[in-house]
C-alpha positions, 0 to 999 in steps of 0.5 A: 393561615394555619400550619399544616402539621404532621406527627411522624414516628421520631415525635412520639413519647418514649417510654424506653431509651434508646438503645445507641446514640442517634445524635448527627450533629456536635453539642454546642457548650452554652454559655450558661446553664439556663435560658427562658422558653416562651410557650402559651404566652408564658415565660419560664426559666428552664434548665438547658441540658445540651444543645445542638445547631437544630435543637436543644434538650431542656429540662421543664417540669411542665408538660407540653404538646408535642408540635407546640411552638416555642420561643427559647432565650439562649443568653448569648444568642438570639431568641430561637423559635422552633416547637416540641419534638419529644417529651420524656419524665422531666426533659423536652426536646425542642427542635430549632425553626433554623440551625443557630450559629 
């Protein structure tokens, strides 16, 4: 069965920052600086810039769709599924399928 998918306003590329801080929810300190996405089948070392319950900022030179699936191995944790949120320069916003513990 396909995914219904659906682009809203906060999903596209932004070519200017932001003005104010829009974060609603705290920053999870990793327990390392790196973790592996899974995208396209392939698997790639990433940096983690920050990470939150419902998504993380990564820094990946490759350029991703928005709305592509993800799989990202967090060290300590349990791969997280999710997709592309927001792609701006050399940083991809991913949003978690469900929150992280």
């Amino acid at each position: 069965m396909a995914t219904k998918f659906s682009l809203t306003g906060d999903m596209i590329p932004r070519a200017v920052a932001r003005m104010f801080d829009q974060r609603s929810e705290e920053r999870i300190k990793p327990s390392a600086e790196h973790a592996v996405l899974d995208y396209r089948g392939i698997q790639s070392a990433v940096k983690l810039l920050n990470v939150s319950r419902s998504g993380a900022m990564i820094g990946l030179s490759e350029a991703l769709n928005i709305g592509e699936r993800v799989r990202l191995q967090i060290l300590d944790r349990q791969p997280v599924f999710g997709f592309v949120r927001w792609v701006r320069e050399d940083r991809i916003g991913l949003n978690f399928d469900t929150p992280l513990d």
